[in-house]
N, C-alpha and C positions, 0 to 999 in steps of 0.2 A: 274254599268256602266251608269243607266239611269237616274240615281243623278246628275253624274258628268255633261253629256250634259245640265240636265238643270240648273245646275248653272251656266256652262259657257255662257250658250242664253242671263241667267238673270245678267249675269254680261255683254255682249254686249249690250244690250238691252238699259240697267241703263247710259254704254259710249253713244251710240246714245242720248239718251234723252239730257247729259251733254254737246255732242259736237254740237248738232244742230244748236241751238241760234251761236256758232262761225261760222257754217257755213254757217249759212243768212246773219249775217254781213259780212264777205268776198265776198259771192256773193251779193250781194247791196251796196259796196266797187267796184268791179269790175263796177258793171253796172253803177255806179256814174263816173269814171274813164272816162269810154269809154265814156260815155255820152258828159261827160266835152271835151275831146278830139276830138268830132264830131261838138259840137258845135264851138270850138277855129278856127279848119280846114274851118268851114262856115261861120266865121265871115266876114272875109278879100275876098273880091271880086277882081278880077285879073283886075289890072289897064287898064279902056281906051284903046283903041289905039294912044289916042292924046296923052297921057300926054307918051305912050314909046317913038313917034317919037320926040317930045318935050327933051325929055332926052337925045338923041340921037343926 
């Protein structure tokens, strides 16, 4: 019985190691995203007041 558990650690263990690296690039995909999106939202400053009444 104490075989079994440890092969099944050492078979999690081995998926961790394998699925890490995907899950750094998804989180630094994510933080790239939001990044991008924070910056887009701050680009564009809310027009004057002259140029709304102007419109208007």
């Amino acid at each position: 019985m104490q075989e079994k558990k440890e092969k099944f650690s050492q078979e999690i263990s081995a998926a961790e190691l394998q699925l890490r690296p995907l899950v750094v690039i998804v989180v630094a995909a994510k933080l790239a995203v939001t990044a991008l999106l924070l910056t887009t939202v701050q680009l564009f400053p809310p027009a004057p007041p002259q140029q709304i009444v102007a419109l208007r």
